[in-house]
C-alpha positions in Angstrom: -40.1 -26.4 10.4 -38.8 -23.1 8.4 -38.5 -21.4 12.0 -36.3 -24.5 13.1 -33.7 -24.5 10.2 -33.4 -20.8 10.3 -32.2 -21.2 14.2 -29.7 -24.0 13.0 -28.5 -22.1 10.3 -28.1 -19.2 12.3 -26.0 -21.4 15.0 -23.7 -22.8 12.1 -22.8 -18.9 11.5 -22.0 -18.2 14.6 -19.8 -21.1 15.1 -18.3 -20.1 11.8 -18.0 -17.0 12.9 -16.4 -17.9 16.7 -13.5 -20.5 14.7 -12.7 -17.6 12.3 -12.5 -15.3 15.0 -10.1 -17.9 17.1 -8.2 -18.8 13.6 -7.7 -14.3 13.7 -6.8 -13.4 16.9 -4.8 -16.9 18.8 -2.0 -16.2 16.8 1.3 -15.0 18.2 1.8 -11.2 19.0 4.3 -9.3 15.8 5.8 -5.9 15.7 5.9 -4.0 12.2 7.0 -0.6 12.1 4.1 1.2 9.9 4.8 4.7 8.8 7.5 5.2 11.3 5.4 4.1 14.1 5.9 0.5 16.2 3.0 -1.1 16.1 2.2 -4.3 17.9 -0.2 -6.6 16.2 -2.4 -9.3 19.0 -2.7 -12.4 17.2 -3.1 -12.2 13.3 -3.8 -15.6 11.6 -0.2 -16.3 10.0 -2.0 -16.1 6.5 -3.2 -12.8 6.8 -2.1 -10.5 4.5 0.1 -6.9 4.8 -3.3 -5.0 2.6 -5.8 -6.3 5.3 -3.7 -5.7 8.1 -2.9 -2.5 7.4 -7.0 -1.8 6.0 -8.6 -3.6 8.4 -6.3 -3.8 11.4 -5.1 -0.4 11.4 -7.8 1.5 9.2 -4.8 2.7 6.9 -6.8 2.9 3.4 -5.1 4.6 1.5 -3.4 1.1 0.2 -6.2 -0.2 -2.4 -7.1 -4.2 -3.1 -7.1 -4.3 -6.9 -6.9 -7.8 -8.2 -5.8 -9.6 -5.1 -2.8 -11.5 -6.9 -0.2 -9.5 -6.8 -0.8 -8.3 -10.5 -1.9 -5.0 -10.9 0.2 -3.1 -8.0 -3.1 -1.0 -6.4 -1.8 -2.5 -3.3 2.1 -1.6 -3.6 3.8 -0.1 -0.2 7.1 -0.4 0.6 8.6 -3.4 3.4 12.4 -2.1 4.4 12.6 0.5 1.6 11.7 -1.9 -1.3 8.4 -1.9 -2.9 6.0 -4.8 -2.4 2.8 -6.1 -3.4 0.6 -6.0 0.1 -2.1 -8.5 -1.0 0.7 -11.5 -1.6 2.8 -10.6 1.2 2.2 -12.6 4.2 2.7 -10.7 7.4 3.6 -12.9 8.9 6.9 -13.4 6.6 7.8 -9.2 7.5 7.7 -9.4 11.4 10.3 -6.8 12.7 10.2 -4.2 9.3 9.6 -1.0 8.4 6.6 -0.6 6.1 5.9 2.5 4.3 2.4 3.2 2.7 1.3 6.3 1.2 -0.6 7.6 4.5 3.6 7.8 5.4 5.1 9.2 2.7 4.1 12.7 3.3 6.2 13.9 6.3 5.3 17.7 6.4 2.2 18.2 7.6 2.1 21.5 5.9 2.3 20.4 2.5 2.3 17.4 0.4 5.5 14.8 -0.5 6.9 16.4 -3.8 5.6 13.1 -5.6 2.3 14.0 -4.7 2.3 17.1 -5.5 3.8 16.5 -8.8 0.9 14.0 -9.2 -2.0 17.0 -8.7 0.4 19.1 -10.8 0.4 17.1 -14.1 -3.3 16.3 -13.1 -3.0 12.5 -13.5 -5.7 11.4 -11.4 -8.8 10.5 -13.4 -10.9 7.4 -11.5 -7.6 8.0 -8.8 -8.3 4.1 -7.5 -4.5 2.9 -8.5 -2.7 5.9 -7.3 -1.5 5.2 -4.7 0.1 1.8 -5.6 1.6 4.5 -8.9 3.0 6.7 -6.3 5.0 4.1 -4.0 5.7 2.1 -7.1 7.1 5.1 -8.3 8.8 6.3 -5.1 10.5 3.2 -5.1 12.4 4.4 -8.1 13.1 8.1 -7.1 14.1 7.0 -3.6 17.0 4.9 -6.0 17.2 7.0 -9.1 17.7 10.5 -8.3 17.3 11.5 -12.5 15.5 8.4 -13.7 15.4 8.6 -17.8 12.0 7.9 -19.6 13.4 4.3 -20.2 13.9 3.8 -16.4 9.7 5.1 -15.3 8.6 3.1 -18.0 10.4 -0.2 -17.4 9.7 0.7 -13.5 6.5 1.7 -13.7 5.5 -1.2 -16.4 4.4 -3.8 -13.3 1.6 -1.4 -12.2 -1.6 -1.1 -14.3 -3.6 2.0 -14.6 -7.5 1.1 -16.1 -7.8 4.9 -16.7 -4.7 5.0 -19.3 -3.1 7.8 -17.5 0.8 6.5 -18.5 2.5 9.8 -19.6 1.0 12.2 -17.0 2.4 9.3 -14.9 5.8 9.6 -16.6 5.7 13.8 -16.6 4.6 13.7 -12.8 7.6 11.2 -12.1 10.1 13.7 -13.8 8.7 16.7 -12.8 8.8 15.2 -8.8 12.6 14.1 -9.6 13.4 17.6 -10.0 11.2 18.8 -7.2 13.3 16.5 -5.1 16.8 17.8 -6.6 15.6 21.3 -5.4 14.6 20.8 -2.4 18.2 18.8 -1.4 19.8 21.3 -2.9 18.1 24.3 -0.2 18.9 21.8 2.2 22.7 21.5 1.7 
């Protein structure tokens, strides 16, 4: 009797498992643009989100599930320059962009984005788990806001929690990448 509702149990799964798996994968093809890079996504469920996509789909983890509603900003890339929480962003509503995470925002393979950088340099990092939604959040300013004032990072920055209370080596990194950036243009003119 045990041995009989274990096999019936174990058939409900995998009929679970066969509808979730046709619910995933029948949907239409979509092209998104991830770090510079078309990429052609086979059939994502139209509910799936940007964060699992890009986790699970593509293996780019860098982008961190935190709360899972939007709230805390762990997950933040950007979608056509503009930052975005990935965990309430349905990809199917971004078909056709450009998306940006932090795997993207270094371009030189030689050394890091001045933001990051900036980041090791004012030593910020303490448990690290909502960096890299901190960094495109704040990359979302200084991509805007060459100079940003104090006022700007903190009403900027204010959307996107950090647990570990790391705020002004947040705010010091943030100004000491804005003049990392105004340097390097300026070598490049």
């Amino acid at each position: 009797m045990q041995e009989e509702s274990g096999w019936k149990s174990q058939g409900l799964m995998v009929s679970l498992f066969e509808r979730i798996t046709e619910l995933t994968f029948n949907g239409p093809d979509m092209n998104l643009f991830i770090n510079g890079t078309e990429r052609v996504i086979n059939g994502v469920w139209e509910e799936e989100t940007l964060l699992s996509v890009l986790r699970e789909y593509f293996g780019l983890i860098g982008t961190r599930f935190g709360c899972g509603k939007g709230l805390c900003g762990s997950c933040t890339v950007h979608v056509d320059g503009e930052p975005v929480r990935s965990c309430i962003t349905s990809v199917n509503n971004i078909a056709g962009t450009s998306v940006l995470t932090i795997e993207g925002l270094q371009q030189d393979s030689e050394k890091l984005h001045p933001l990051q950088q900036a980041w090791i340099d004012e030593r910020v990092p303490q448990c690290g788990y909502c960096h890299s939604g901190q960094i495109m959040q704040a990359w979302g300013l200084l991509s805007k806001t060459s100079n940003p004032t104090e006022e700007q990072i903190n009403a900027f920055m204010d959307s996107v929690l950090c647990r570990c209370g790391t705020y002004d080596r947040i705010k010091k990194a943030i100004l000491r990448a804005a003049v990392m950036l105004q340097q390097s243009s300026d070598t490049h003119v």
